[in-house]
Structure formats: C-alpha cells, structure tokens
C-alpha positions in Angstrom: 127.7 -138.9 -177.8 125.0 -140.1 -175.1 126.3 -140.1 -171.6 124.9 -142.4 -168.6 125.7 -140.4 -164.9 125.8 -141.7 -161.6 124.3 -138.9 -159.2 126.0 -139.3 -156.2 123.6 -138.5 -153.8 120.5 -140.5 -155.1 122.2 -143.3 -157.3 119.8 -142.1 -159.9 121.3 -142.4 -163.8 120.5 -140.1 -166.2 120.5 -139.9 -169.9 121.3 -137.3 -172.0 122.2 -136.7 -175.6 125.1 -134.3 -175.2 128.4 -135.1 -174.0 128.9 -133.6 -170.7 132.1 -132.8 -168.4 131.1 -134.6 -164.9 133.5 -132.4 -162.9 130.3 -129.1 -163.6 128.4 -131.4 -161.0 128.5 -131.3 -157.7 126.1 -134.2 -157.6 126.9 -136.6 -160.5 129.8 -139.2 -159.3 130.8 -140.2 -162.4 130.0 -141.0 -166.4 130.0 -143.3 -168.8 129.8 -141.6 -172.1 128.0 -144.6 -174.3 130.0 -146.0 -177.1 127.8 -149.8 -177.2 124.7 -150.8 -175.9 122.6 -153.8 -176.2 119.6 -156.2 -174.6 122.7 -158.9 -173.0 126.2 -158.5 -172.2 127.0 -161.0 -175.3 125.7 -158.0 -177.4 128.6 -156.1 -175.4 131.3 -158.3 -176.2 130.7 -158.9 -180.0 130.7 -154.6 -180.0 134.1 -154.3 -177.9 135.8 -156.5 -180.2 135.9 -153.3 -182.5 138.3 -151.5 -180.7 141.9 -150.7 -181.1 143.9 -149.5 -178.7 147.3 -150.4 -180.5 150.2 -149.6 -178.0 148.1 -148.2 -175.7 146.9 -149.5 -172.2 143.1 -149.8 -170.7 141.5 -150.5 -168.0 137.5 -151.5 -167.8 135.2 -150.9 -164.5 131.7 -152.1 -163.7 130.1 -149.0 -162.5 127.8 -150.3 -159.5 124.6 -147.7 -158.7 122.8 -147.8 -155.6 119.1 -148.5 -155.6 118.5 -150.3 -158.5 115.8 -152.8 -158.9 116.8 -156.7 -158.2 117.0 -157.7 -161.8 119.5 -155.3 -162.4 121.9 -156.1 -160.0 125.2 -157.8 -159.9 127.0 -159.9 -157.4 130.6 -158.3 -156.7 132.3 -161.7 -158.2 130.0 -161.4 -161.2 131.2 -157.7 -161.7 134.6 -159.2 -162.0 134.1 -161.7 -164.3 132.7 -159.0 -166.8 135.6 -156.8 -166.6 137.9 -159.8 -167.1 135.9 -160.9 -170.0 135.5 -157.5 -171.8 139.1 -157.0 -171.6 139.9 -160.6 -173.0 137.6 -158.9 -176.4 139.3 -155.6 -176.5 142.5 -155.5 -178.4 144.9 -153.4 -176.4 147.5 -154.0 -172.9 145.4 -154.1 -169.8 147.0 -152.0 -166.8 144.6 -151.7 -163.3 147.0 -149.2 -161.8 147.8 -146.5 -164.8 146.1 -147.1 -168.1 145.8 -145.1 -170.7 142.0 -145.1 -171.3 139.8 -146.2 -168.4 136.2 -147.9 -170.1 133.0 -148.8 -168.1 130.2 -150.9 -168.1 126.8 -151.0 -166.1 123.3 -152.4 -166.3 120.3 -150.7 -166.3 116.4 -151.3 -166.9 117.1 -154.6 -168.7 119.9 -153.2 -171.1 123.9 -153.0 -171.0 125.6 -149.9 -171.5 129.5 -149.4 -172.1 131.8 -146.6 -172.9 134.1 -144.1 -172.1 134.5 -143.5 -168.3 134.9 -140.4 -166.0 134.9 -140.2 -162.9 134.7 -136.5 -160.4 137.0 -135.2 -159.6 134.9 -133.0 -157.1 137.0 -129.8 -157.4 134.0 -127.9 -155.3 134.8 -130.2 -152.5 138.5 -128.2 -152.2 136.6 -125.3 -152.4 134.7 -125.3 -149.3 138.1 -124.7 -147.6 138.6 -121.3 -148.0 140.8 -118.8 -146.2 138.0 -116.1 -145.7 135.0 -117.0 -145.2 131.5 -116.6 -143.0 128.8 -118.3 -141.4 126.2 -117.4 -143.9 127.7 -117.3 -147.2 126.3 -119.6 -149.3 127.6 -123.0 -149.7 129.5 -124.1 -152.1 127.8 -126.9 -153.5 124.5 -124.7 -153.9 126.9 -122.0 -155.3 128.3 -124.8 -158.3 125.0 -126.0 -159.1 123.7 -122.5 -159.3 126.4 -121.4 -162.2 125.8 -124.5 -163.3 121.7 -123.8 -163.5 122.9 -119.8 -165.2 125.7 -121.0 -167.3 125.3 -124.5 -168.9 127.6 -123.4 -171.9 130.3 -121.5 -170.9 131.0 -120.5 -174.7 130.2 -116.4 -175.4 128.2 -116.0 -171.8 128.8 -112.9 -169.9 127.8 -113.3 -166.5 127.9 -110.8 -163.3 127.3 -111.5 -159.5 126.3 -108.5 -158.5 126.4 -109.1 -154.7 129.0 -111.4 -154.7 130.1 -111.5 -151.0 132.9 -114.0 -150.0 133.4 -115.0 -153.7 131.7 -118.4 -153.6 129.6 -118.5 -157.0 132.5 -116.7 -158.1 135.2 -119.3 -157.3 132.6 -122.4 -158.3 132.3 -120.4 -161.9 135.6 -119.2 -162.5 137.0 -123.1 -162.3 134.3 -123.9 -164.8 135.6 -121.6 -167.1 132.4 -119.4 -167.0 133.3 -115.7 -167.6 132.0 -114.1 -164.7 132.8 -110.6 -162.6 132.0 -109.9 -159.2 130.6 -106.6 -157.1 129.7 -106.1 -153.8 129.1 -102.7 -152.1 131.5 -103.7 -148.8 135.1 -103.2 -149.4 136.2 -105.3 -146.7 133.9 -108.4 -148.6 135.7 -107.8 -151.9 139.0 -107.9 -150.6 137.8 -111.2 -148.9 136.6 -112.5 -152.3 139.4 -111.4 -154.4 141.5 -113.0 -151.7 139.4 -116.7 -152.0 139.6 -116.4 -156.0 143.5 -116.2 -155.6 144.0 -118.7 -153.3 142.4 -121.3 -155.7 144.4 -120.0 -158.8 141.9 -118.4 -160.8 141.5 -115.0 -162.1 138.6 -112.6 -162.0 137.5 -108.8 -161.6 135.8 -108.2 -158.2 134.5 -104.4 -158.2 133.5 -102.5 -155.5 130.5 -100.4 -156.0 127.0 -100.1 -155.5 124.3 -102.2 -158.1 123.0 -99.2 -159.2 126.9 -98.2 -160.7 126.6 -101.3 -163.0 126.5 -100.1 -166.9 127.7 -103.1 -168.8 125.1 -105.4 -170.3 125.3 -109.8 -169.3 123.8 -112.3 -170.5 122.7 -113.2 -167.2 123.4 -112.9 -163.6 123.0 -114.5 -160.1 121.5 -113.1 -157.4 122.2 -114.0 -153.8 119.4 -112.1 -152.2 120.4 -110.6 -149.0 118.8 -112.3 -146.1 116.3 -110.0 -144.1 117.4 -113.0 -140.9 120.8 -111.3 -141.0 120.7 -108.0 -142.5 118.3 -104.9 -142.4 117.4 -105.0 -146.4 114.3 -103.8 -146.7 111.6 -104.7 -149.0 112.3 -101.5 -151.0 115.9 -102.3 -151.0 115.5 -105.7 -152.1 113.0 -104.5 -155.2 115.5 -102.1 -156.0 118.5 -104.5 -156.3 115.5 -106.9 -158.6 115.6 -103.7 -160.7 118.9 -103.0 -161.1 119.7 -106.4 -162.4 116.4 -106.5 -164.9 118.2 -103.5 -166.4 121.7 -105.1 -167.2 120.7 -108.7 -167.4 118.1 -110.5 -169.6 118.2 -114.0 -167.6 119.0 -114.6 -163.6 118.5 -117.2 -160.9 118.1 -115.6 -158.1 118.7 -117.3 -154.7 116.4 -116.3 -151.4 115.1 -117.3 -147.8 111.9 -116.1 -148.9 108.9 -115.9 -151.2 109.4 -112.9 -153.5 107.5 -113.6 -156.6 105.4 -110.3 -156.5 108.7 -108.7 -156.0 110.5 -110.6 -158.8 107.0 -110.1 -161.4 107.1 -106.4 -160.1 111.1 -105.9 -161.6 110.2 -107.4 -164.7 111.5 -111.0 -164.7 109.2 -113.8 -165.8 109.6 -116.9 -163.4 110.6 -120.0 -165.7 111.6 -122.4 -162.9 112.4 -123.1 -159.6 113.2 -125.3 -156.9 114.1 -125.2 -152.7 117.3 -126.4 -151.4 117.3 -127.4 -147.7 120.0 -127.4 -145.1 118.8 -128.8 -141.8 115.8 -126.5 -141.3 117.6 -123.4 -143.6 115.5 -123.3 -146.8 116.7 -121.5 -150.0 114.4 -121.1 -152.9 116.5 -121.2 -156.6 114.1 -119.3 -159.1 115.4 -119.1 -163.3 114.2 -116.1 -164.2 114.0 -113.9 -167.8 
C-alpha cells in the first residue's frame, strides 16, 4: 500500500510504496496510507462508495499541508463540505469523537488522494524528559532519526551503540522495537542509561567496558563520536574507536562535530551518505557508512 506523509516541519508530502508506521518519525505528522485516488474529488466519491464498514463507526479528515501551491488549496468551509460529503458515500455510522476507523483525504499537484489515516503520536517528544540526563548528549530527535537512518527494518537486525552515554539512541530504538545493546566505558554513564531505559518501560543490556572488549558481530552500529569541544579524545583515540567498530560491524552512521573522512576511509568504512544537522550554531555531520 502507497502512503502520502505530512512532514511536520516543512509541510512537504512524500510518497512511497511501502507502508510505513508514522510514529518511526520524528518529523512526519501524520499519513494517509492510499486506498483511492483520482484527477477530481467526484472520482473520490464514486471510489468510497465501496466500502463497508458494517457495525462499525468512522470518521473522515481533510488533511491540510502547509505550503502548497494556490490551486491546491482549500477554504476551511470547503474542507467541511468534503468530509460531510465522503461520509454521506461510505456505508458505515459516522462518530467525530470515537470512531472506529479514522479515513483522510487531501489534495495534491492536481490529484485527490484518500485512505487510511494515522496520525503521531510523537513518542520521542516524552522522551526528551528524562531523569538523567546532560548538556551534551545528543538530542533526541537527532537520536530517533539516526536509528531510524541504521535500522529501517527492525526484522533480524542486530545493532550495538558502542558509546552509548545517557542512553538516548538507545531509548529512541528500543521503543521502535530495534534490537539494540548499549556500552560505554564510564560506569557512572551506564548506570545513568540503564536508569533512562527503565523509566520509559523498555528493556535493554547496557555493558560496561571498553570498545576494544566487544566480540559479538552486528549488523550495524551507531557511533556518537566523542566531541574533541568537551572531551580530550585524541585523533588516535578517535581512529581507534573507527577501528573497533569496522571489526564487529559491517554498516554504521556515525555522528560527529567534525570532518573525519580520512579517518573514517583510514578504518575501512566506505562513505555512502551523509548529511549536517544544525542546532543554533552546533553542527553535527550524520555519515552512513559500510
């Protein structure tokens, strides 16, 4: 089934040919996985008449996106008028306050779209409220779209975080159902990141110990690069920990302050993609590597 997303932060809709749970993003806003399409909203309602809902209720939205071009927009009366009139054509009790199935409908580039709708439930937002916690982890919204970026499909994917600090990309994973373990060489950061997994509900092994202890193999890994700005890594010790995971990892996406590519090249790793997330002026490179 096609899906049509709302991205939250740029109104921008996507398309895709897979079905995909909106609640992975912490960008997308919501989803309208496409059951009819067609050049005018008649073409809709001829299509709608095919469904039976029996005993049970619905309810149908007009998904409104920002920034979309004049011809495609509707008037907030107009957007009324099209619920009412695709839920005179479906066969089924209407209920605004607790249906059963929840439908949508939107415009786009000269063609209606209508299908199931989903809207996120932005469980990364709880997340940023954790009990331990520091100024530099990384945050969690970079953290969800990172596991997101390693881990697309959860299904028969080992991952690791080898220096996992506070537990963010481990609690962003971990509620994704992405089966992922944690290690840090500070005890007193473990403790702190076993301590934010619990408090959400989730389960996961945090191990203390240096990289270089790590035997098992993963199908891939993210690396939070420790920031020369707020630590005293070294070059050396930054190729090394490159190293370590090249040896127990065949994919990673690593995260950094800095330029590294020599470095990365040097451990092995073959740079497939990339981009640079910006905080204010705090810049962080995201690099896929394998």
């Amino acid at each position: 089934m096609r899906s049509l997303f709302g991205v939250e932060t740029e109104s921008l809709i996507i398309k895709s040919d897979v079905s995909i749970d909106p609640s992975r993003s912490p960008f997308v806003k919501e989803q309208i996985e496409i059951m009819y399409e067609g050049d005018t909203m008649n073409d809709i309602l001829k299509q709608v008449e095919d469904i039976v809902l029996n005993d049970s209720t619905f309810k149908v939205i007009f998904v409104k996106i920002n920034d979309l071009s004049p011809d495609d927009k509707i008037s907030y009366g107009d957007r009324r008028i099209i619920e009412r009139d695709l839920g005179i054509h479906i066969e089924g009790e209407a209920d605004v306050h607790n249906p059963d199935h929840v439908f949508g409908v939107v415009t786009l580039g000269g063609r209606w779209y209508f299908g199931k709708y989903r809207l996120n439930e932005a469980v990364w937002f709880l997340h940023m409220k954790k009990p331990r916690n520091y100024s530099i982890a990384l945050g969690t919204r970079l953290a969800r779209a990172a596991a997101n970026i390693a881990v697309p499909n959860p299904q028969g994917v080992k991952a690791i975080d080898p220096c996992c600090g506070i537990g963010t990309v481990l609690v962003e994973a971990l509620s994704m159902g992405i089966d992922i373990v944690g290690r840090d060489y500070n005890p007193q950061i473990v403790q702190g990141a076993r301590a934010n997994i619990a408090h959400f509900g989730y389960v996961g092994e945090v191990t203390y110990g240096d990289i270089a202890d790590v035997t098992e193999m993963y199908d891939v890994a993210i690396l939070d690069m420790p920031y020369n700005l707020f630590s005293s890594t070294t070059p050396e010790e930054q190729l090394s920990l490159l190293k370590h995971t090249r040896r127990f990892a065949s994919k990673v996406v690593i995260i950094t302050i800095e330029t590294i590519d020599d470095m990365i090249q040097e451990a092995g790793f073959t740079i497939i993609d990339r981009c640079v997330a910006k905080k204010r002026s705090f810049t962080r490179q995201v690099i896929v590597c394998n």
